[in-house]
C-alpha positions as CSV (number, residue, x, y, z in Angstrom):
1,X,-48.8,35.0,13.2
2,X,-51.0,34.3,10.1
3,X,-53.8,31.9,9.9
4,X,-53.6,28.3,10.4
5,X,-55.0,26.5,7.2
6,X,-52.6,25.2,4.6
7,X,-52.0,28.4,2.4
8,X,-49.0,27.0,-0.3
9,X,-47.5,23.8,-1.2
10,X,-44.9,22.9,-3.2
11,X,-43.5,19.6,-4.2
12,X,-44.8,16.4,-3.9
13,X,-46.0,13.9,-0.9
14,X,-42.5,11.7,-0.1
15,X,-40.3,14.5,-1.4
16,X,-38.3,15.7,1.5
17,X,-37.8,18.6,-0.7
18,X,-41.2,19.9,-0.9
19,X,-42.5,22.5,1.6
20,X,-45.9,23.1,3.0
21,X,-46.4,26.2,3.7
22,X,-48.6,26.7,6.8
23,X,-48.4,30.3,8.2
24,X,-45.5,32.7,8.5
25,X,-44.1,35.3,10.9
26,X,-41.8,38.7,10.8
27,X,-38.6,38.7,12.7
28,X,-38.0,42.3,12.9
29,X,-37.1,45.1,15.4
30,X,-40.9,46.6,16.2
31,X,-42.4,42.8,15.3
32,X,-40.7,39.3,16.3
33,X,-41.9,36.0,18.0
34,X,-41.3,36.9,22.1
35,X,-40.9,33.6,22.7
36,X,-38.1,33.9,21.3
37,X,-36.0,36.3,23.2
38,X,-36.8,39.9,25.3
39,X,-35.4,42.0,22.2
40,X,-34.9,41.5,18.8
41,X,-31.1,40.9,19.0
42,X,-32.0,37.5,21.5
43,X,-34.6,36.5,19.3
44,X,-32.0,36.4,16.5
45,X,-29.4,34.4,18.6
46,X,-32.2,31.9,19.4
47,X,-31.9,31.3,15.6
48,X,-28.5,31.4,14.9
49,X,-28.9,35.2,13.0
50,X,-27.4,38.2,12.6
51,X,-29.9,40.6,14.1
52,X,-29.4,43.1,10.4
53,X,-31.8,46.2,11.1
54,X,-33.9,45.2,7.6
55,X,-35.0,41.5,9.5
56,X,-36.2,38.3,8.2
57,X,-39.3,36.6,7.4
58,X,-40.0,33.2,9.3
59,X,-42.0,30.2,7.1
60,X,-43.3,27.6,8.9
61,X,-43.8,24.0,6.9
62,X,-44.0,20.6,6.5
63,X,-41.8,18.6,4.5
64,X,-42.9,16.3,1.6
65,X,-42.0,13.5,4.6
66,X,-44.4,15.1,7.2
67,X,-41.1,16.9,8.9
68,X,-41.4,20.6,10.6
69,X,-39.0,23.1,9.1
70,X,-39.1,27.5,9.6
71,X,-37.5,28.4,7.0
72,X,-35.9,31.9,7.3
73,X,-35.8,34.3,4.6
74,X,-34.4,38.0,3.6
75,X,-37.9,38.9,1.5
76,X,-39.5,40.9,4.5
77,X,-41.5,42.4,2.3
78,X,-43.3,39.5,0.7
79,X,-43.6,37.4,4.1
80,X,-45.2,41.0,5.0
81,X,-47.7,41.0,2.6
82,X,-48.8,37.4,2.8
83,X,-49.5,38.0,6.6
84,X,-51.4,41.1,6.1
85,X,-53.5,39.2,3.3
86,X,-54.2,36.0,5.7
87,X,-55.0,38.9,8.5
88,X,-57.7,40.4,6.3
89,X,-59.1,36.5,5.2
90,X,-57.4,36.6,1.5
91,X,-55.7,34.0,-0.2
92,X,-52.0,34.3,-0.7
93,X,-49.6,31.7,-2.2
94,X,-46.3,32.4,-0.3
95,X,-43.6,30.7,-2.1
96,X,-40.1,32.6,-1.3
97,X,-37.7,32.5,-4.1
98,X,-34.7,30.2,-3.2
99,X,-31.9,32.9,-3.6
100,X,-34.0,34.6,-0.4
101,X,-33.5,31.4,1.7
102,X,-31.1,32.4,4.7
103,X,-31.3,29.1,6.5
104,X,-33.7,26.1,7.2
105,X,-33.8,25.4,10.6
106,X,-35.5,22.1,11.7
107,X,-38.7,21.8,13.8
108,X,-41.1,25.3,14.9
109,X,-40.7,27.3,18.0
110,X,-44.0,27.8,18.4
111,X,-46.6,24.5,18.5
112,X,-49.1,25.4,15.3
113,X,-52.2,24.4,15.2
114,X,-52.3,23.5,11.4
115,X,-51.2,20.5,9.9
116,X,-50.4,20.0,5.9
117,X,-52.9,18.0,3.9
118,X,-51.8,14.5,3.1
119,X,-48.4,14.4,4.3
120,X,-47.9,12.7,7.7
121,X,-48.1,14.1,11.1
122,X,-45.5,16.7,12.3
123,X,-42.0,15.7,13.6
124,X,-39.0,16.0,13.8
125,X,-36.5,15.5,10.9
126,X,-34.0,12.6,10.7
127,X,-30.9,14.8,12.1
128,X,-28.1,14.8,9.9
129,X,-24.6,15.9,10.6
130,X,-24.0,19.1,11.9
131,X,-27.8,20.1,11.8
132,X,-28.7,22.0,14.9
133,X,-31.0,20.6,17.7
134,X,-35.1,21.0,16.3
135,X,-36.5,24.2,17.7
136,X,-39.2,23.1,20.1
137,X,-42.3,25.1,21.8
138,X,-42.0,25.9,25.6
139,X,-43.3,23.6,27.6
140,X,-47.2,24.3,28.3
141,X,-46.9,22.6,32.2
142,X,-44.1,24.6,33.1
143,X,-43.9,28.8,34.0
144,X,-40.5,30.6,32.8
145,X,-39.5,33.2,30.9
146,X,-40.7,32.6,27.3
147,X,-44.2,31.7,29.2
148,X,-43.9,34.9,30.9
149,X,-43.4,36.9,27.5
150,X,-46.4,34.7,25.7
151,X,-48.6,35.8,29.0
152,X,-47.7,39.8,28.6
153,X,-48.6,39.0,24.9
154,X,-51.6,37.7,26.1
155,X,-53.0,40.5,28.1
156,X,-52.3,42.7,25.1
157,X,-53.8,41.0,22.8
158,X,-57.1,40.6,25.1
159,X,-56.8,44.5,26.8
160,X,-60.4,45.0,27.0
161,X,-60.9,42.2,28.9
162,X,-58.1,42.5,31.5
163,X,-58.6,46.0,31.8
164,X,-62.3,44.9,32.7
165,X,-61.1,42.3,35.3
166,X,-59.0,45.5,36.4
167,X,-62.0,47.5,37.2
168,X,-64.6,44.8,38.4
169,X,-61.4,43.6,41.1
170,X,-60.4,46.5,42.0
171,X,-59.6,47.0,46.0
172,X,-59.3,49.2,48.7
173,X,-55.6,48.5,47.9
174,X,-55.7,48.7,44.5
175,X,-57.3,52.4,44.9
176,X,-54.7,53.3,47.4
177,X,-51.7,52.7,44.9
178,X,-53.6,54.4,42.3
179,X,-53.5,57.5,45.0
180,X,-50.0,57.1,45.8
181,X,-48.3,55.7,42.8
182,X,-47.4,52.9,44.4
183,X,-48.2,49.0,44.9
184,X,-49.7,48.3,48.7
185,X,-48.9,45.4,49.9
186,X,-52.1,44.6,52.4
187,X,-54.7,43.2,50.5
188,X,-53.5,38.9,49.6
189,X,-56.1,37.8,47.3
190,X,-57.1,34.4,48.2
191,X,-57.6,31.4,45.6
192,X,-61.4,32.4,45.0
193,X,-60.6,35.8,44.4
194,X,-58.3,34.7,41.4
195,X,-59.6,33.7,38.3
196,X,-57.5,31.4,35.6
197,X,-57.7,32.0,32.2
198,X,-56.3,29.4,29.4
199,X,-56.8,30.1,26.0
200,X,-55.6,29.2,22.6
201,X,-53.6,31.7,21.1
202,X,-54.4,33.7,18.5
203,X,-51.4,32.3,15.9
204,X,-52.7,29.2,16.4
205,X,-50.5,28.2,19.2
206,X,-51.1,27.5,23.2
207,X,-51.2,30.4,25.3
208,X,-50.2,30.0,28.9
209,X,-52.7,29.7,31.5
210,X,-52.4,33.4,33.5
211,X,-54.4,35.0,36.2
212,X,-55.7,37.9,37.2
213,X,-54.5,39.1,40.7
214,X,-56.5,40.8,42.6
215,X,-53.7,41.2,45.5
216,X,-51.3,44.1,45.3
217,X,-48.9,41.8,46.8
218,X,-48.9,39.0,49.7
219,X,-49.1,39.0,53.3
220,X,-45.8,38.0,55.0
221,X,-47.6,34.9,55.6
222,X,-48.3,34.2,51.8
223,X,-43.9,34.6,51.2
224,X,-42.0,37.2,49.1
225,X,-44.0,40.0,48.3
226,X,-44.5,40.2,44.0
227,X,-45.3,43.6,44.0
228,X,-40.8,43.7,44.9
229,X,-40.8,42.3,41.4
230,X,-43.2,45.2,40.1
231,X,-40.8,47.9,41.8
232,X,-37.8,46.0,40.3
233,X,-39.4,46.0,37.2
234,X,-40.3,50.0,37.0
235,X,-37.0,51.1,37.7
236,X,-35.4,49.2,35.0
237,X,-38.0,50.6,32.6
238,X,-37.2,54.0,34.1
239,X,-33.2,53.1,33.7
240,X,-34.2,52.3,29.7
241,X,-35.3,56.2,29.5
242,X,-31.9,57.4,30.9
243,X,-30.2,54.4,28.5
244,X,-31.3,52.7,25.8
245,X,-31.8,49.1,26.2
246,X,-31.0,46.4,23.2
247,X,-33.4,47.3,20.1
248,X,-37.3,45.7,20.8
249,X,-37.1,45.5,24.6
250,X,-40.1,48.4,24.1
251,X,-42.4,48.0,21.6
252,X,-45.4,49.8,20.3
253,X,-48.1,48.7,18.0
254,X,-48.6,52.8,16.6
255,X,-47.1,56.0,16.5
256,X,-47.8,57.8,20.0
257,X,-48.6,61.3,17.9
258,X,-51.7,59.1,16.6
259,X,-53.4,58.7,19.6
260,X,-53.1,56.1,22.8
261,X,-50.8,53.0,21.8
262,X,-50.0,49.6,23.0
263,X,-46.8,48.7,24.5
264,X,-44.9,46.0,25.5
265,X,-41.4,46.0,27.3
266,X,-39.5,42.9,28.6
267,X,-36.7,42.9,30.6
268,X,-35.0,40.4,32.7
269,X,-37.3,38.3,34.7
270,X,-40.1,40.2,34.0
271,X,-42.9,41.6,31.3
272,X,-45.4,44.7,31.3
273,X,-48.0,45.2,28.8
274,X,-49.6,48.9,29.2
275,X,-51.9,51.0,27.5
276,X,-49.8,55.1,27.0
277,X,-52.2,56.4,28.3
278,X,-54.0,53.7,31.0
279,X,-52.7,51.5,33.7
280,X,-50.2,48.7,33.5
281,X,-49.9,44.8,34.2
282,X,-46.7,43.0,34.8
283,X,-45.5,39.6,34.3
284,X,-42.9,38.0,37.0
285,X,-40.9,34.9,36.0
286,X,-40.9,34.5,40.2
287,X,-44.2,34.7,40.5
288,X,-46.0,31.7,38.3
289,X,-49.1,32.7,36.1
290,X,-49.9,36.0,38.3
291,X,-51.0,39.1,36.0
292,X,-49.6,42.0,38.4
293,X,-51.8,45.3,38.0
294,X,-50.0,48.6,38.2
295,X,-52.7,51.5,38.7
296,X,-52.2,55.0,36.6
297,X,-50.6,57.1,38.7
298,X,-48.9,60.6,37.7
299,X,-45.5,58.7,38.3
300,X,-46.6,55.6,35.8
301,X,-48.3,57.7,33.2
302,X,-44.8,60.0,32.6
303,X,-42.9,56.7,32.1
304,X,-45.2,55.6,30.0
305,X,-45.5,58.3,28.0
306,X,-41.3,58.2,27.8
307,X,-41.6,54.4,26.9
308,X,-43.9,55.4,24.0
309,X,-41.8,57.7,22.6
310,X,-38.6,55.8,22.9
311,X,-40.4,52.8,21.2
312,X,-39.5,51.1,17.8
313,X,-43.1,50.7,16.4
314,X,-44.4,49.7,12.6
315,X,-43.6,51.7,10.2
């Protein structure tokens, strides 16, 4: 996402016509809105599109009457270049041509943190007939998948920090799995030993409150063990190297024949966000707000390396 200030209007206060422009957002293969969906073709169903390889651009505004639209257009370029100028502190007056209007969906899927200047607080619009339900944010009390996806998000947008946490937790256990390539199970971290983090996000919108684990699992005590998740969740990444899952479940932010790149991979139930050439952390939708740290190990560091290169990426 862009910045949050007002960055285009258009119209006139009253006019349910007019639109606000507040920030904006790709909806591509290698970039969409993982709140959305675990791959670009879900993402698109959550919006009623057609997930076409060349994408859309996503404009989030404000009716002349206050109401919350995202518009959707087929100008990927110019949504492109507006976020990259926002991104870098520029001015850019986005105003989409008409004829590259797809749809207008009401309400955001995201909650933004920006508001348009003299019109009156977001909501809703009046529905008319036939107008699908508002696109609403997930709920910010409650722990499922789209929280799950904004939480792997999370960790890679803030790697040098939970890679940090990483090293400063790190366990007996933790050092054993590193050894063996695999998740022990023997070390429960108790309530002290876990640290919550809640943050803003960066697009202007409420992160999910996730923690750092410093278990590599639970005692049998403690229930299921979430490091069955982790295992669950490597050998369906490992299945995506033999067959290649729906378009965006892996992502990376760079070529891998540049140097070490960031990935993220969804899947059902559960998120990782890795460094190529570094550990791992993965998100469980059964396992509420845990940040699950997967050591480098000669097993992990081949799959990643295969995720990278399977990976749609920028261009």
């Amino acid at each position: 996402m862009a910045g949050t200030d007002p960055i285009a209007e258009a119209g006139a206060e009253g006019d349910a016509d007019a639109l606000f422009v507040l920030t904006a957002a790709l909806l591509t293969p290698e970039r969409f809105l993982s709140v959305l969906g675990d791959d670009y073709p879900a993402a698109c169903a959550a919006l009623g599109l057609q997930p076409y390889a060349e994408g859309y651009g996503l404009v989030f505004g404000q009716d002349g009457l206050g109401a919350r639209w995202t518009v959707v257009v087929d100008d990927v370029s110019l949504v492109a270049v507006a976020i990259s100028s926002w991104d870098c502190g520029m001015a850019y007056d986005l105003s989409p041509d008409e004829r590259s209007v797809v749809t207008g969906l009401p309400g955001w899927p995201l909650d933004l943190a920006s508001r348009a200047p003299g019109v009156p607080a977001p909501h809703d619009p009046e529905p008319q007939d036939g107008d699908p339900d508002p696109l609403v944010p997930p709920s910010g009390t409650e722990w499922g998948s789209a929280q799950r996806r904004l939480g792997a998000d999370e960790v890679a947008l803030q790697w040098a920090a939970w890679r940090s946490r990483a090293d400063d937790d790190e366990t007996p256990a933790a050092r054993a799995g590193a050894d063996d390539g695999e998740a022990s199970a023997d070390h429960p971290a108790s309530d002290d030993e876990q640290t919550s983090v809640d943050r803003a996000g960066a697009d202007g919108t409420e992160a999910p409150g996730v923690r750092a684990s410093e278990a590599h699992g639970s005692s049998p005590a403690d229930g299921p063990d979430p490091y069955d998740g982790v295992r669950r969740a490597m050998a369906e990444l490992s299945g995506y190297l033999e067959e290649a899952p729906p378009i965006g479940r892996v992502r990376a932010d760079a070529d891998p024949k540049d140097g070490p790149c960031m990935l993220r991979a969804d899947g059902p139930g559960w998120s990782l966000a890795a460094r190529s050439d570094d550990m791992a952390f993965v998100l469980l939708d059964e396992v509420p707000r845990e940040v699950l740290p997967v050591p480098r190990s000669p097993q992990l560091a081949a799959l990643l390396e295969g995720l990278a290169a399977m990976a749609v990426r920028p261009s």
